[in-house]
N, C-alpha and C positions, 0 to 999 in steps of 0.2 A: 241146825243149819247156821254157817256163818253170815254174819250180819255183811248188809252187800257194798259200804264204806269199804271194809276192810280186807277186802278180796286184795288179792296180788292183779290182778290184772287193769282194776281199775287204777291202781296206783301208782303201775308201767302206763297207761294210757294220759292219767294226770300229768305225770313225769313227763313224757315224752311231750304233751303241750303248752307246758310250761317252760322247755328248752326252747320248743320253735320260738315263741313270744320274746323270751330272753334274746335271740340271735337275731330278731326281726330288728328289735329295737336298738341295740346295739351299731346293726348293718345302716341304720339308718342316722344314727347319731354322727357315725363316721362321715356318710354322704354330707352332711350337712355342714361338717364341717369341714371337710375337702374342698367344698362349692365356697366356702367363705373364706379358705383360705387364697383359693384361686382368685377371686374377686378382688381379694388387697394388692393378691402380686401385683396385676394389671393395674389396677388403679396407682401401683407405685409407679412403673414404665413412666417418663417422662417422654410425649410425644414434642416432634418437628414439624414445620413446614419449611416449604424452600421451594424455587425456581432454579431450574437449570435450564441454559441452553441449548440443543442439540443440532449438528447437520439434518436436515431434511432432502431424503434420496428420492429420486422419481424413478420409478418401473412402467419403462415404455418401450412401444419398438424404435429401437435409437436406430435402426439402418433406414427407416424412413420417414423417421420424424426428429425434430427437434424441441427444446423446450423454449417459447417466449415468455419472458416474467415470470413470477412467482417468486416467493422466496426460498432462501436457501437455507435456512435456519428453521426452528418452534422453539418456544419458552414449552416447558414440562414442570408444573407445579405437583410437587412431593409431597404426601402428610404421610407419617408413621412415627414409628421409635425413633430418638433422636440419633442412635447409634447407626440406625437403617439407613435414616439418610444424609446423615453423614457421610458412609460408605458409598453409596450412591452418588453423590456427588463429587466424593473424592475418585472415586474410579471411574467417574461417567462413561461406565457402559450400556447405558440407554441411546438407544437410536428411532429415529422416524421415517417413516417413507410414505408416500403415496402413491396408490396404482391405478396407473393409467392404461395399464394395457389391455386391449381389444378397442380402443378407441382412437378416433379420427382425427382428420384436421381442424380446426376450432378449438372454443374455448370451454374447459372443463370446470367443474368445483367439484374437487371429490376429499374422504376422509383421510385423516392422518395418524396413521397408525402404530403405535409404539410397544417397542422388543427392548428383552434387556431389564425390564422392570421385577424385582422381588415383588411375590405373589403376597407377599408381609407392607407390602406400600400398595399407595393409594397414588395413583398417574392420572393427572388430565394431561393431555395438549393443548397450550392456546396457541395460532386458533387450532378450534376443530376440525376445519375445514380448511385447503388453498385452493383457487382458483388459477389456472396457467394455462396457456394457448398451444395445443401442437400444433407445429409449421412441417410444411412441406420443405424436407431438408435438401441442399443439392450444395455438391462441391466441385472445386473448380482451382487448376495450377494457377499462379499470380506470381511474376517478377519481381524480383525485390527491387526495390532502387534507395541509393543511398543519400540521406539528408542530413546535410548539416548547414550552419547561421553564418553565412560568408562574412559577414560583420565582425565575425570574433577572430577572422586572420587576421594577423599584421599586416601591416601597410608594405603592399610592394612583395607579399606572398599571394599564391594564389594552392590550389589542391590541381596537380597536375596526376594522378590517376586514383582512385577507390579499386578496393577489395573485398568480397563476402566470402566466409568459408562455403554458403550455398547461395544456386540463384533464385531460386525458386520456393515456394512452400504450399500448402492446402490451405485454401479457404471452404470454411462449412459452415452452415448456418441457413437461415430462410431462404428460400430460393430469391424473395426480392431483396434481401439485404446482400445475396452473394451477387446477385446481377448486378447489384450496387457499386462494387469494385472495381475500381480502376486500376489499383498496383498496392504494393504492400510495402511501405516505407522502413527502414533501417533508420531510426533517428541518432546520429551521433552528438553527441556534447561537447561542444570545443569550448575551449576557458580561453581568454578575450587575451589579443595580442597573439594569437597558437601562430609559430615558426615553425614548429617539427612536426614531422610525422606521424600521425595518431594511429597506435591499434586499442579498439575497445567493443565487449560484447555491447552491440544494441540492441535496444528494445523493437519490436517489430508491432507496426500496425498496419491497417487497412487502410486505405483513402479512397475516396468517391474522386472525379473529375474535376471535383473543386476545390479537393485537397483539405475533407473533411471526414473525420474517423467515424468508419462504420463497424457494430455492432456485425461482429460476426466470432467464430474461431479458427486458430490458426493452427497449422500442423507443428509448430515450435514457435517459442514469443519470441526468441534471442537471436542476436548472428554474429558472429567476430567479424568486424570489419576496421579494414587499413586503410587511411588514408595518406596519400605520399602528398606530404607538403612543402615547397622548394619556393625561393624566390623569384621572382618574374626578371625573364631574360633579358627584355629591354628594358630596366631597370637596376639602379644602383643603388645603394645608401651609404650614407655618409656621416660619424660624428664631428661638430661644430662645435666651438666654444661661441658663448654669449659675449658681445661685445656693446658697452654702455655706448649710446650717443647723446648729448643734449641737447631736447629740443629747444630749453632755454636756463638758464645758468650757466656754470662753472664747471664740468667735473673734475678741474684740479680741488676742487672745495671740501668735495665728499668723497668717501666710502662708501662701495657699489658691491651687493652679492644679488648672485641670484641663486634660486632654487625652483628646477633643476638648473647646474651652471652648465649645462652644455644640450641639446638635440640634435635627434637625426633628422635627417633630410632626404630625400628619395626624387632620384631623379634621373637624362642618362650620365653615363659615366664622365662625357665629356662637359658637360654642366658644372659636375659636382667639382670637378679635378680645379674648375675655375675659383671656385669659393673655399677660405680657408675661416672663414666665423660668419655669424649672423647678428647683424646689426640692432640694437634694441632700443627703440626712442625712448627718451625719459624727459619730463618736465621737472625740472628743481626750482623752478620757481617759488617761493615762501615755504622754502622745507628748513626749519631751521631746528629740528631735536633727530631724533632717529625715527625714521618711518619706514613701514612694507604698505605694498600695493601688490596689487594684479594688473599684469601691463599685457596685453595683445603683441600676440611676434605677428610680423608681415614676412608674408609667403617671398621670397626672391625671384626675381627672371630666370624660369627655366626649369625650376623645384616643382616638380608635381605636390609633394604632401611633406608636410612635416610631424615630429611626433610627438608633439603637442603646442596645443595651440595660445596655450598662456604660461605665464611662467610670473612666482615672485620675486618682487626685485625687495631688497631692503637696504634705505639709502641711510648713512651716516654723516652729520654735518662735522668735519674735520676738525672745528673751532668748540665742537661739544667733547671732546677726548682728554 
């Protein structure tokens, strides 16, 4: 009988568990270090933080409510890879909203929710929370009327008719901010002295009764309007030279300018037709180098307005040349 070391079968069975052993340890050496090489990658990744800003959208029923307060923006604080969010902020496609729908008139606090975010980033919203009031919404037509700063005509112009490309526009908003409205003003901008005719898109707001801006929205902010500006019928104007008088001295003595040397005068026609200069007191008493002053003009019999009301004289003593 062969000795039982020596058999063929134990030899194949030694064999065959001495492979498994062999391939176990192996399979597991690789594990191990696959797992550690994983660990370095990561650990190399240099991460970010950052804040971005985003619109914040409200989901409500907008045909019967409106939004009071709240803000319109969130900060959205970022942590990941520095590549990640970089990306992210360079393309800000992250967005916020909060949903309000199913809910009432009053004031809510609900969460704010953010889309858009890599499942590789880390997003909060600050805040977490807004608070906003639904209003009962109601709308209503309002006439426009056109406003502008009569101060800024000329003297002896007046606006003898305005123009809107529309008369009308939507007011919407809180039912007590819309019942608040009295008319929706066109404000036009006139630059001081305006002679001509002005066309210009204006801004459009609301006014209460007292002619103070309400909190509401408008069906369009803008309006083309024209105003035809033309000088007043029973009025005239007239330019004048300055004419030195002294109140006391010489004026054979000195040299006399003014600036401006001449104004207009506004007045009617048959006034003006009368006057060919406008008289200008001067005191030359102990002027003996060269001097400027600020000297008051007086109004004439019959001049409604002049167009301006001081004027520099600068006197030269004849004996100093």
């Amino acid at each position: 009988m062969k000795k039982f070391g020596s058999s063929r079968t134990v030899n194949i069975i030694f064999s065959l568990l001495l492979a498994i052993l062999l391939a176990a340890y192996v399979l597991s050496i690789k594990n191990f270090s696959n797992s550690n090489s994983s660990n370095q990658y990561s650990s190399l990744i240099p991460e970010k933080k950052e804040t971005v800003s985003v619109p914040l959208t409200f989901q409500y029923n907008s045909d019967d409510y409106v939004i009071v307060g709240g803000t319109s923006t969130v900060s959205v604080n970022l942590q990941g890879s520095s590549a990640l969010v970089t990306a992210a902020k360079n393309h800000n496609d992250i967005s916020a909203s909060a949903d309000l729908r199913g809910l009432g008139v009053g004031q809510h606090t609900v969460n704010v929710a953010l889309t858009g975010v890599s499942s590789s980033l880390t997003a909060t919203a600050s805040p977490q929370t807004v608070t906003v009031t639904l209003a009962e919404k109601n709308s209503v037509k309002k006439d426009i009327k056109v406003q502008y700063d009569q101060d800024k005509l000329a003297s002896g112009y007046s606006v003898t008719d305005t123009s809107t490309d529309v008369k009308s526009v939507t007011v919407t908003g809180p039912k007590e901010n819309v019942d608040a409205v009295s008319y929706v003003g066109a404000d036009v901008s006139l630059d001081k002295n305006t002679k001509s005719s002005v066309s210009q898109s204006a801004k459009l707001t609301a006014y209460d009764k007292n002619g103070d801006p309400v909190q509401v929205s408008l069906s369009q902010s803008r309006a083309n309007v024209k105003l035809t500006v033309a000088q007043n019928q029973s009025e005239a104007n007239k330019s004048v030279k300055l004419q030195a008088q002294a109140s006391s001295g010489n004026l054979s003595n000195y040299d006399i300018s003014f600036d401006p040397s001449s104004v207009t005068i506004y007045g009617s026609s048959d006034t003006l037709d009368s006057i060919e200069s406008l008289p200008v007191s001067i005191d030359l008493s102990n002027i003996n180098s060269k001097t400027s002053t600020s000297v008051s003009l007086d109004k004439p019999s019959g001049v409604d307005q002049l167009s301006a009301q001081k004027v520099t004289v600068t006197i030269t003593p004849k004996s100093s040349n």
